[in-house]
C-alpha positions in Angstrom: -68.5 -21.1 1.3 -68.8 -17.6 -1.4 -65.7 -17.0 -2.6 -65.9 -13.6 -1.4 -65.2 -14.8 2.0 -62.2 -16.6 1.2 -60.5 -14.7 -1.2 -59.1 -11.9 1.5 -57.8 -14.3 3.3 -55.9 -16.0 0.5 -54.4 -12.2 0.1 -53.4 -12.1 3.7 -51.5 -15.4 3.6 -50.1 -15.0 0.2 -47.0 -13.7 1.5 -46.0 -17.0 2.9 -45.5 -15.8 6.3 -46.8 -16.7 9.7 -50.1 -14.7 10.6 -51.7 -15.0 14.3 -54.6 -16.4 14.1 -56.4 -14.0 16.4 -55.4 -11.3 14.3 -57.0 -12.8 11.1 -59.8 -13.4 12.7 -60.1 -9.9 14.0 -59.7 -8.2 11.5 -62.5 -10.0 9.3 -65.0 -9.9 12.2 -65.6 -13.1 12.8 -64.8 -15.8 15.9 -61.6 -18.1 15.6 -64.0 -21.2 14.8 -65.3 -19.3 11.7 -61.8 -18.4 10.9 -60.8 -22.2 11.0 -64.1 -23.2 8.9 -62.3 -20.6 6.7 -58.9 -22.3 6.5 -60.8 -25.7 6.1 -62.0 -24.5 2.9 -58.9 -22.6 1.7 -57.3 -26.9 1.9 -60.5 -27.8 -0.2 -59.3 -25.6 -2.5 -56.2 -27.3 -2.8 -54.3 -24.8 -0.9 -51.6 -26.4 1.7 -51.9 -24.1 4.5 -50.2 -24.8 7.7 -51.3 -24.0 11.0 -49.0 -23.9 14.4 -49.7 -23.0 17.9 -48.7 -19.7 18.9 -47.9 -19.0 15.4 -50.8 -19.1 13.5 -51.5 -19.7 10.2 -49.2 -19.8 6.5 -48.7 -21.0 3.1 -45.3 -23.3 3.0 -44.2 -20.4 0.1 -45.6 -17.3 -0.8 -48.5 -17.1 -3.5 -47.8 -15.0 -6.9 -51.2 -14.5 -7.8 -52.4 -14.0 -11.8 -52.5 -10.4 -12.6 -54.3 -9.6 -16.2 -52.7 -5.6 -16.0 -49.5 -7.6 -15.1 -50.1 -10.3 -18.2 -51.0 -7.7 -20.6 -47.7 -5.7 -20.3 -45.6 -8.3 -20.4 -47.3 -9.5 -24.1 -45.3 -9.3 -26.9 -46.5 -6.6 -29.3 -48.0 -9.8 -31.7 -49.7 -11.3 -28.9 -50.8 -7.4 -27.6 -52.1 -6.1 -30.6 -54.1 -9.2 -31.5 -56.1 -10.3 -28.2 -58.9 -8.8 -27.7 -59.4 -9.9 -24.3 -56.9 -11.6 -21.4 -59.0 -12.1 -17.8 -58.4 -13.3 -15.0 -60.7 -15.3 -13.0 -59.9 -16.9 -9.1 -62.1 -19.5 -9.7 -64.4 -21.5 -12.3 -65.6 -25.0 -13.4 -63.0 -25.1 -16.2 -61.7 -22.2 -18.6 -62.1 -24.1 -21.4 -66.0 -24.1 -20.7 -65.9 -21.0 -20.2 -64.5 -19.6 -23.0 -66.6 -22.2 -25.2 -69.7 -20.0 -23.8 -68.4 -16.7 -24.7 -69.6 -14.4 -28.4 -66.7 -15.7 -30.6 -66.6 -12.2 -31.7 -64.5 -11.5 -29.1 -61.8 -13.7 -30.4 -59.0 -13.6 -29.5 -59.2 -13.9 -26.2 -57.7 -15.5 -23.0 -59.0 -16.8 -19.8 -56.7 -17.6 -16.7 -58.1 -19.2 -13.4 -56.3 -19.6 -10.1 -59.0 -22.6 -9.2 -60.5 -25.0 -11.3 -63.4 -27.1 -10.0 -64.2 -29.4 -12.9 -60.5 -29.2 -15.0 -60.9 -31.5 -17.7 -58.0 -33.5 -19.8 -58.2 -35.8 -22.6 -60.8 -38.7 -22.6 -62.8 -37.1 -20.0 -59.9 -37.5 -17.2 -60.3 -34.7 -14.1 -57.0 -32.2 -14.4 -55.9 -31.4 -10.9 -56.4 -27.8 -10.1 -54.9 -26.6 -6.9 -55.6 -23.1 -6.3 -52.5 -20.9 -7.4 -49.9 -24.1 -7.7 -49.6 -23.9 -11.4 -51.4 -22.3 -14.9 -54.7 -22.9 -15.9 -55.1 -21.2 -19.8 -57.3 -21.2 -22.2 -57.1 -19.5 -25.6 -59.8 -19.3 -28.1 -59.3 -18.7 -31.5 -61.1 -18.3 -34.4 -59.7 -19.0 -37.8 -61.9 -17.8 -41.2 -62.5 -21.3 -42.8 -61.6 -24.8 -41.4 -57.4 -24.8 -41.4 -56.0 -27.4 -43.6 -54.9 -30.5 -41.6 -56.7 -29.3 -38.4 -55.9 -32.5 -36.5 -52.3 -31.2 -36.6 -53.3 -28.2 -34.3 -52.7 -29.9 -30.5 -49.0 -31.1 -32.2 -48.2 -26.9 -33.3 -49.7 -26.1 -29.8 -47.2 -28.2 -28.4 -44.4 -26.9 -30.1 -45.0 -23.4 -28.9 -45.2 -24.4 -25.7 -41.6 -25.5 -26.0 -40.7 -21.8 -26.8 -42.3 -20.6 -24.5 -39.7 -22.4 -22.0 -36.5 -22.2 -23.2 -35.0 -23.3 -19.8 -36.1 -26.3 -20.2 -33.3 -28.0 -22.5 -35.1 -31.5 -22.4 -38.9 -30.5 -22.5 -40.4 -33.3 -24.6 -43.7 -33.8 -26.5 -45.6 -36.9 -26.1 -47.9 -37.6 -29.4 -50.6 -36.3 -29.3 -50.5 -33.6 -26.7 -48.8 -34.2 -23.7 -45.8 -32.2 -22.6 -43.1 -34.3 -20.9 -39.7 -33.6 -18.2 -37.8 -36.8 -17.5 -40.1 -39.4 -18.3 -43.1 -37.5 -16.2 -46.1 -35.3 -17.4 -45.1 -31.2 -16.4 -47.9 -30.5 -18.7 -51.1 -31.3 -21.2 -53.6 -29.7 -24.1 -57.0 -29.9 -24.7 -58.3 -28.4 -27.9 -62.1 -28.2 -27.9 -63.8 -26.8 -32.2 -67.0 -25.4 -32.7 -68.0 -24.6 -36.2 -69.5 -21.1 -36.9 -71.7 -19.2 -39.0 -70.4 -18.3 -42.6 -67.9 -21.8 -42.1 -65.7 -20.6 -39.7 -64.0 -22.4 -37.4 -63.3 -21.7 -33.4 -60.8 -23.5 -31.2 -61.1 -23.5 -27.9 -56.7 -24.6 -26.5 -56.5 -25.4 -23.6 -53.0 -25.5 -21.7 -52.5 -27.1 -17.9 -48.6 -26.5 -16.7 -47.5 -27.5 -13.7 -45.6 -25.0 -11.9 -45.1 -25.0 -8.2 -47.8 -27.7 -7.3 -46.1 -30.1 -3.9 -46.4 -33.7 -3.9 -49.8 -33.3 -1.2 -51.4 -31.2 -4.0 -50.9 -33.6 -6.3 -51.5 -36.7 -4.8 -54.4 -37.9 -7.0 -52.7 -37.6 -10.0 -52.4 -41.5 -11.4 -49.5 -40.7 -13.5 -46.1 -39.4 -12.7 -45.8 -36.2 -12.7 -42.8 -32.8 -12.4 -43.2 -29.0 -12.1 -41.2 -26.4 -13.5 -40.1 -26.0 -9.3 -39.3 -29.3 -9.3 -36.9 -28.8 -11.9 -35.4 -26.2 -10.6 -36.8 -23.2 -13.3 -39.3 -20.4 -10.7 -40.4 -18.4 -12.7 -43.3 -15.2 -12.2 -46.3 -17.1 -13.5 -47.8 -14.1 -14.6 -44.6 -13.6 -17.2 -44.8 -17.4 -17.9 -48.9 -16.8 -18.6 -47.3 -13.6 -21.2 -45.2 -16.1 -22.6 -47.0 -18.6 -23.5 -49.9 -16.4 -24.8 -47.3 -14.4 -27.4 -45.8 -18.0 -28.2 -49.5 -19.4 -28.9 -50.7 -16.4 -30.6 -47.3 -16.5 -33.3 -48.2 -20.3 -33.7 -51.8 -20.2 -34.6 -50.9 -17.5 -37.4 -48.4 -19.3 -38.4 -50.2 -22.8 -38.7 -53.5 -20.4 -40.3 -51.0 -19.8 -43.2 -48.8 -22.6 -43.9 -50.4 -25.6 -41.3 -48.0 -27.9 -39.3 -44.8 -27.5 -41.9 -43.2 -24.7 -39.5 -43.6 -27.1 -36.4 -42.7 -30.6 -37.9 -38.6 -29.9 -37.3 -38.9 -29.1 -33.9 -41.6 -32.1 -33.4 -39.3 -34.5 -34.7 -36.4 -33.2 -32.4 -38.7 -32.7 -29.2 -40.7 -36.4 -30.1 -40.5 -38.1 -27.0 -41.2 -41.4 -28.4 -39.9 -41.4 -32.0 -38.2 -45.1 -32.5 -39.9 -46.5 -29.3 -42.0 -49.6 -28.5 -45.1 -48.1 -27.3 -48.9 -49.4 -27.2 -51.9 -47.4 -28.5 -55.5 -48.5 -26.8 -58.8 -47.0 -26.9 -59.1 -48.1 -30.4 -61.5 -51.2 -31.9 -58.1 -53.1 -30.8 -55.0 -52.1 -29.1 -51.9 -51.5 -31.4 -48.2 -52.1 -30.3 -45.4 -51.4 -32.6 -42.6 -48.8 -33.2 -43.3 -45.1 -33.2 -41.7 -43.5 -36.6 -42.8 -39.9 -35.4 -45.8 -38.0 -37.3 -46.9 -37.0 -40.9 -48.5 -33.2 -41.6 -51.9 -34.4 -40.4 -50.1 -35.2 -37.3 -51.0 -38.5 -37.1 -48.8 -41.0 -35.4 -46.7 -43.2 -37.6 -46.8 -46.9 -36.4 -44.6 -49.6 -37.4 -46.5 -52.9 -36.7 -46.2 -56.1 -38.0 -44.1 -55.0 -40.8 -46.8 -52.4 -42.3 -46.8 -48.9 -41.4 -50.0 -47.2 -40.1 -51.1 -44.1 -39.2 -52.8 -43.2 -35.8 -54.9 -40.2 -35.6 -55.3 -39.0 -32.2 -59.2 -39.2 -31.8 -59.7 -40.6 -28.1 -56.7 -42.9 -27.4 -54.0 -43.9 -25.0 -50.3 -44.1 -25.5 -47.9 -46.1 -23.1 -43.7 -47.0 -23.9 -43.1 -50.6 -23.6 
């Protein structure tokens, strides 16, 4: 069903109160069986809505939706002077696609979705994109020449993300770019590079965060998983978007000039596995051994049969013993 048809009806229930049925149907012109075809593919979307005789139809909580006026006035003046561009788009196939399609002359620039049809994680796995439940961000970038120790980039992403959430006392980074809350995934980075014309490099970051997504919207999620609700933290997503824009943008200058050194301290103290038995697979053989935290290329320091070796992240899985 065109977007165009649904859309309106996502701003009438966006309030999170009952609506009549009857009256939403009326005032869009259309019979109570189109309106329910309607509602049918609001759900498909990912959105929980409820419906209730004599009541009607309503989100379980009202719906802050992604405001790029709203985003760009809450920037800080880094962030504000440097991007180019921040949109907002209600839905797409993924906004890293996206933005990998767009004139890298526009860089810097942001792209935020409410829906995501085809989200992608690491090693090809689907990320969950329920309309409105959480953020959806990408960020390309483009740097002049190829950054020193590049493969460190996803582990400095990581870190700003932990500024950008200061409430969160024990937010913790899982190697190599996994953001963690009590043993279960709140969020995760994909960083995409294209090379360019006259050697420069574009990056493409990606950031999923879950922030209000319920347990129904997330059902097919294999791994455990929090929100920032869940934990108790609501903040206005369009801020949180502001935030972690400024925090990204201060990062990637940062990591331009001097690579990971700035980040490695607060790595080190966010490492959610540093002296843990984990398992790497996904390699030519699966490698179990003690994690001893990262080196500046950001590669993963395994103790293993008495010998340390060094995992770069490439296209592999990481599991605690």
């Amino acid at each position: 069903m065109a977007p165009e048809l649904l859309l309106p009806l996502v701003d009438a229930l966006a309030d999170g109160g009952w609506h009549s049925g009857e009256a939403l149907a009326k005032k869009r012109g259309i019979t109570r069986a189109a309106l329910s075809k309607r509602v049918q593919a609001l759900k498909a979307w990912g959105l929980p809505v409820e419906s209730r005789t004599r009541l009607g139809y309503r989100l379980p909580q009202p719906l802050e939706q992604l405001d790029e006026t709203r985003i760009r006035k809450s920037l800080d003046p880094l962030a504000a002077s440097r991007l180019q561009r921040v949109a907002v788009t209600p839905l797409t196939d993924s906004t890293n696609a996206q933005l990998l399609n767009t004139p890298a002359r526009q860089d810097p620039q942001a792209l935020l979705a409410e829906f995501q049809s085809a989200g992608r994680g690491r090693r090809g796995r689907e990320w969950v994109s329920p309309f409105g439940a959480n953020l959806y961000l990408s960020l390309a970038w483009s740097f002049d020449g190829w950054p020193a120790r590049l493969t460190a980039l996803p582990l400095a992403v990581g870190v700003a993300c932990t500024r950008a959430l200061p409430e969160l006392k024990d937010l913790r980074l899982k190697w190599p770019n996994d953001l963690s809350l009590g043993g279960r995934k709140i969020g995760g980075i994909l960083i995409e590079q294209r090379g360019e014309a006259g050697g420069a490099c574009r990056t493409v970051i990606g950031i999923g965060l879950n922030v209000a997504m319920q347990a129904q919207q997330g059902r097919k999620i294999e791994q455990s998983w929090t929100s920032l609700h869940a934990a108790g933290v609501r903040l206005s997503r369009n801020a949180l978007a502001a935030r972690l824009l400024s925090k990204l943008t201060e990062a990637l200058i940062a990591f331009e000039a001097q690579g990971f050194a700035p980040f490695a301290r607060e790595w080190q103290q966010r490492d959610l596995v540093d002296g843990k038995a984990i398992r790497i697979s996904g390699m030519h053989e699966d490698l179990s051994g003690i994690a001893r935290g990262v080196d500046d290329d950001g590669a993963l320091k395994l103790e293993t049969r008495g010998k340390m070796q060094r995992v770069l992240s490439g296209d592999v899985s990481l599991r605690t013993l």
